[in-house]
Backbone as CSV, one residue per row, in Angstrom:
resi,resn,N_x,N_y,N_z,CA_x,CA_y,CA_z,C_x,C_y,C_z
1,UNK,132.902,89.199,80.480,131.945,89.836,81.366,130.540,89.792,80.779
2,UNK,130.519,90.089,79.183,129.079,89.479,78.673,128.402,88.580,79.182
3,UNK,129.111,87.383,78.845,128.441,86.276,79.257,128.516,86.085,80.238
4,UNK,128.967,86.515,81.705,128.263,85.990,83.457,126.908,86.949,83.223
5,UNK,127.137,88.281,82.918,126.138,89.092,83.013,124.836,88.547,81.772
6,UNK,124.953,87.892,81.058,123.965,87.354,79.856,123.174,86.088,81.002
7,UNK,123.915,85.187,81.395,123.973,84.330,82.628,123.318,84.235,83.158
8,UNK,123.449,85.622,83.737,122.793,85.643,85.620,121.234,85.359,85.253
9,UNK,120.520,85.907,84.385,119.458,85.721,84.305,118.338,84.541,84.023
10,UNK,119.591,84.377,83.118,119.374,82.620,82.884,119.099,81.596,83.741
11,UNK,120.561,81.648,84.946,120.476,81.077,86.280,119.313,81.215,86.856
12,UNK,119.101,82.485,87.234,118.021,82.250,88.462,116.610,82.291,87.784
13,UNK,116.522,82.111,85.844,115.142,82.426,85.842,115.050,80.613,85.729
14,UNK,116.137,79.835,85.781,116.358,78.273,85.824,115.745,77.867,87.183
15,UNK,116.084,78.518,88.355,116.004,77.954,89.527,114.645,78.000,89.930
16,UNK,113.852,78.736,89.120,112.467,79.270,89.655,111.639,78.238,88.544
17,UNK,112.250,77.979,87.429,111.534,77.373,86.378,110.904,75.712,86.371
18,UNK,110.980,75.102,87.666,110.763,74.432,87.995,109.422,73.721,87.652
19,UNK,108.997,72.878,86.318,107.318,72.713,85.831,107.149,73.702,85.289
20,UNK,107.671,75.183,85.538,107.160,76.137,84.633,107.206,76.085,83.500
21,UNK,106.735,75.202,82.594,106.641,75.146,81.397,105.846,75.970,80.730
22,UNK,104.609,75.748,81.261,103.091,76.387,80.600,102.786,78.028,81.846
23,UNK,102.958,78.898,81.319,103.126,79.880,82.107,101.590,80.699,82.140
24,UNK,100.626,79.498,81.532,98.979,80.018,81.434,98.544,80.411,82.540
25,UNK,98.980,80.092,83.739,98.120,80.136,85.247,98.672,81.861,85.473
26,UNK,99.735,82.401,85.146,99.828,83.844,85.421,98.740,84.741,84.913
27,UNK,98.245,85.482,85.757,96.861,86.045,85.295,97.227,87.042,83.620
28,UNK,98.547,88.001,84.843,99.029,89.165,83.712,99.996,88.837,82.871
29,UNK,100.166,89.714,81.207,101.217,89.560,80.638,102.659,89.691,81.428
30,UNK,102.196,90.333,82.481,103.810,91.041,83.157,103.812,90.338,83.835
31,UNK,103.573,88.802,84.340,103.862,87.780,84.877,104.351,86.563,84.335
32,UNK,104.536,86.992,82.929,104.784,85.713,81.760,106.244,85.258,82.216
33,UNK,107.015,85.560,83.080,107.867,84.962,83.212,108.300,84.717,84.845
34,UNK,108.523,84.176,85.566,108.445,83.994,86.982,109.978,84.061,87.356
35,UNK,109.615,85.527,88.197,110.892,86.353,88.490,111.369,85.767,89.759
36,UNK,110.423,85.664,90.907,110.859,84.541,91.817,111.155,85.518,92.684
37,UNK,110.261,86.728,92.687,110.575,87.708,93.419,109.365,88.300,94.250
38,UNK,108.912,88.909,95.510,107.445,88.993,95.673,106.892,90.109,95.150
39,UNK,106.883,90.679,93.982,106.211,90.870,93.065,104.857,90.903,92.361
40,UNK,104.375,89.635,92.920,102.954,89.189,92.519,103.121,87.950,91.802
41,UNK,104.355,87.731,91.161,104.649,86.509,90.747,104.016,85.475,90.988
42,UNK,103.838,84.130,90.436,103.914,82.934,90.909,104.724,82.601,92.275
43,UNK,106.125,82.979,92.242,106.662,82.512,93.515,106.940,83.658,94.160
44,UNK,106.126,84.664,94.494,106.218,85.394,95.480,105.431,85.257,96.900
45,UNK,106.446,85.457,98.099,106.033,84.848,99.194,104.812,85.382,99.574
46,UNK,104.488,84.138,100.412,102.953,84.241,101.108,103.459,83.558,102.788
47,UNK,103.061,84.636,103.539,103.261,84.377,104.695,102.474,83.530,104.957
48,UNK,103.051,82.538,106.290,102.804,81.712,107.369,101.263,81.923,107.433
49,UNK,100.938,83.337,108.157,99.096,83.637,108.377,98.201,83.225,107.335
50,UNK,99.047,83.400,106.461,97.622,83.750,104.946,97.625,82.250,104.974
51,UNK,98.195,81.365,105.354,98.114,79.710,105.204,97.481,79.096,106.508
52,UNK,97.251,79.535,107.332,96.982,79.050,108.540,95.472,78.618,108.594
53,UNK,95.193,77.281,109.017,93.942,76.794,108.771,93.122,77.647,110.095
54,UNK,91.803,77.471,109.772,91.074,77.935,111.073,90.016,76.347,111.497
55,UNK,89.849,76.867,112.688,89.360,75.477,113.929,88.161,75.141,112.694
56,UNK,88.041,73.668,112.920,86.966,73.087,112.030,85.909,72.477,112.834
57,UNK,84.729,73.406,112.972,83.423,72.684,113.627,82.835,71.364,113.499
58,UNK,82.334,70.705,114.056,81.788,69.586,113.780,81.184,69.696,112.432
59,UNK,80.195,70.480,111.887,78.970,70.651,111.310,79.999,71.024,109.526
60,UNK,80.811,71.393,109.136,81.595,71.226,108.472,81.353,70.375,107.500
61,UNK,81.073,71.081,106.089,81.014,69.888,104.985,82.013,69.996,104.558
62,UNK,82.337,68.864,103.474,83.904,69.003,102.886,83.460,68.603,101.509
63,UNK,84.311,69.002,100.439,84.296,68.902,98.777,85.536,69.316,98.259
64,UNK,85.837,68.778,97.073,86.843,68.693,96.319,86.709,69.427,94.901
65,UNK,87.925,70.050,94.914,87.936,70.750,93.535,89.480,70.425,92.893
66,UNK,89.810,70.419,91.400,90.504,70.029,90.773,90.931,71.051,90.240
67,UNK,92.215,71.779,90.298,92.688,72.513,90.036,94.041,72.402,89.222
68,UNK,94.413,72.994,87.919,95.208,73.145,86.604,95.954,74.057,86.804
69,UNK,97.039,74.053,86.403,98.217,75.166,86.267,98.865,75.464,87.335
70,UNK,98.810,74.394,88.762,99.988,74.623,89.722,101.150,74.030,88.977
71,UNK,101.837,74.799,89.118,103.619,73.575,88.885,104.330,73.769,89.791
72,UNK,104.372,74.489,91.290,105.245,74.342,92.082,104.274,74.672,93.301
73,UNK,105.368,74.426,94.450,104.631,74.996,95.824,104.100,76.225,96.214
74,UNK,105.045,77.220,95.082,104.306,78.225,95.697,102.972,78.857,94.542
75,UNK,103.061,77.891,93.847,101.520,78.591,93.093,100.408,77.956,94.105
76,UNK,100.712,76.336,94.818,99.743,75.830,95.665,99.428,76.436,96.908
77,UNK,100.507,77.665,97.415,100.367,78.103,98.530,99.596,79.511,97.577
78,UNK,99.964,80.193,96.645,98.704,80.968,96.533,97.269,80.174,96.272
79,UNK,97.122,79.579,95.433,95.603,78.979,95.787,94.872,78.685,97.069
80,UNK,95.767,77.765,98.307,95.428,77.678,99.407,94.827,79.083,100.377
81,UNK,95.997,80.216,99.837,95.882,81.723,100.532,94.481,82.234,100.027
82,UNK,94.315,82.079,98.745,93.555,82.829,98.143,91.573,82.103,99.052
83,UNK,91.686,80.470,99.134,90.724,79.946,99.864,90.218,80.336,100.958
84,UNK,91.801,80.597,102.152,90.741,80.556,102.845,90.752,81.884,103.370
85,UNK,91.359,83.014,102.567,90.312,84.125,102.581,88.600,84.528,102.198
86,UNK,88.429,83.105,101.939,86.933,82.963,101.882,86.034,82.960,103.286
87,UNK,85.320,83.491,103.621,84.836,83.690,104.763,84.226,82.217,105.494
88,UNK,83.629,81.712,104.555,83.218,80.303,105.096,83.939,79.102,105.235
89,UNK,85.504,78.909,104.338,86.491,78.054,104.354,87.375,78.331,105.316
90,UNK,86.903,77.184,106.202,88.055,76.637,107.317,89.811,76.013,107.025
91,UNK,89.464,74.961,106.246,91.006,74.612,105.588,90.667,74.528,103.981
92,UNK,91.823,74.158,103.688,92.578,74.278,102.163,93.277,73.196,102.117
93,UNK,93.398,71.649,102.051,94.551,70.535,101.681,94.852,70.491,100.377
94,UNK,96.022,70.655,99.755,96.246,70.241,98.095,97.131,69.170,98.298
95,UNK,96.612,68.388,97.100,97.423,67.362,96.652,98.189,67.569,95.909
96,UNK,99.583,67.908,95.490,99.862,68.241,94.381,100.227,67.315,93.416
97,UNK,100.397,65.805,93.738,99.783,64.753,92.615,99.302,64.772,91.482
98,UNK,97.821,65.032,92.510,96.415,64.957,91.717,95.937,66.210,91.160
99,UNK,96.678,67.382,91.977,95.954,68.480,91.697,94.526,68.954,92.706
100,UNK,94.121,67.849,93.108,93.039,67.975,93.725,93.627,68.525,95.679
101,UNK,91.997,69.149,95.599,92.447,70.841,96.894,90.784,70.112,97.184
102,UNK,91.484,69.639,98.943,90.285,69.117,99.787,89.867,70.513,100.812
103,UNK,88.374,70.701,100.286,88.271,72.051,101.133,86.992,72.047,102.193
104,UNK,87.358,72.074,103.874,86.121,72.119,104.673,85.686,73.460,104.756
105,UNK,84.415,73.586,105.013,83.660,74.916,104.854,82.330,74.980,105.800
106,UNK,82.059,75.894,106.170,80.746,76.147,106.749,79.542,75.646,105.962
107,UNK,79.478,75.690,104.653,78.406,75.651,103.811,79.305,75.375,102.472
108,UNK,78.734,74.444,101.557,79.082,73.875,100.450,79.294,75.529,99.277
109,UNK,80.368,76.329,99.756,80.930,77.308,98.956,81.859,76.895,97.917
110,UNK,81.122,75.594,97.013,82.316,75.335,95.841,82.466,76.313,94.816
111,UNK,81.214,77.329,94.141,81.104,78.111,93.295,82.473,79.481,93.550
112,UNK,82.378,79.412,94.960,82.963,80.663,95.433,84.261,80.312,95.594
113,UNK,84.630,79.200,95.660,86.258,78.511,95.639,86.384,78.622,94.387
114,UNK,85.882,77.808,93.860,86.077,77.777,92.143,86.645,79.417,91.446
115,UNK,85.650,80.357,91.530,85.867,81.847,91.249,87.113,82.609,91.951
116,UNK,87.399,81.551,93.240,88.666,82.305,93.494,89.572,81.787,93.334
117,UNK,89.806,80.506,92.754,90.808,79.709,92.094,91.055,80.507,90.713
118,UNK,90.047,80.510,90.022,90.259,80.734,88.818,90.661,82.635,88.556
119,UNK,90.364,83.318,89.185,90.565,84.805,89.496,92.175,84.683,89.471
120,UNK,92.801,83.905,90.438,93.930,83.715,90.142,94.435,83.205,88.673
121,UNK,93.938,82.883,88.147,94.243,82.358,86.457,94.606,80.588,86.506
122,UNK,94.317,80.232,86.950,94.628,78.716,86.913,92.921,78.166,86.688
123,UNK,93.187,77.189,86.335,91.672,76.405,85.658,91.438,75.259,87.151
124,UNK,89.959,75.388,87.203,89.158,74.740,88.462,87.555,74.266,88.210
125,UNK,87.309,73.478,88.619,86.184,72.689,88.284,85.949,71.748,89.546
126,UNK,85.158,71.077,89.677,84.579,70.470,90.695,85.454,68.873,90.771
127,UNK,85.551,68.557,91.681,86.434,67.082,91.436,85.243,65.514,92.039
């Protein structure tokens, strides 16, 4: 009985561990390990809304930023969430390739993407 119960934790902290190698992008110590629970975690869910692009005007510039420390989908769906709660960002595209996050906006708000990339704890810079 030790060992299923030694186990279990093992298992599911396996199933979540996916790239999680480098666990730098968690802001807090109490995130150093990705529980896979919504929590605040790395893989805690982010609804459908918080992802939903908004209509893109003609007048719309677009720029690229390069972003460090995703290793799965759902750290890319918090970065995306975290965008376009920006008032002037219309969409959010990530590559998760490249890393690189194609972002249209009312006005060239890269400073203000950048700060909310990185608020989340993952590293961002201009691409």
């Amino acid at each position: 009985m030790r060992i299923i119960v030694l186990a279990l934790p093992i298992i599911f902290s396996a199933a979540c561990q996916q790239g999680h190698a480098s666990k730098t992008h968690h802001k807090q110590a109490s995130e150093a390990t990705c529980t896979g629970g919504g929590d605040g975690s790395c893989c805690s869910g982010i609804g459908a809304a918080e992802l939903a692009d908004k209509k893109i005007p003609a007048d719309a510039v677009s720029f690229k930023v390069k972003v460090t420390g995703m290793h799965c989908s759902s750290c890319e769906k918090k970065v995306k969430a975290a965008l376009l709660k920006l008032e002037d960002v219309y969409t959010a595209e990530m590559n998760s390739d490249t890393g690189i996050v194609t972002i249209q906006a009312k006005s060239k708000v890269e400073d203000k993407a950048i700060a909310a990339i990185k608020k989340l704890g993952y590293g961002a810079e201009s691409a």
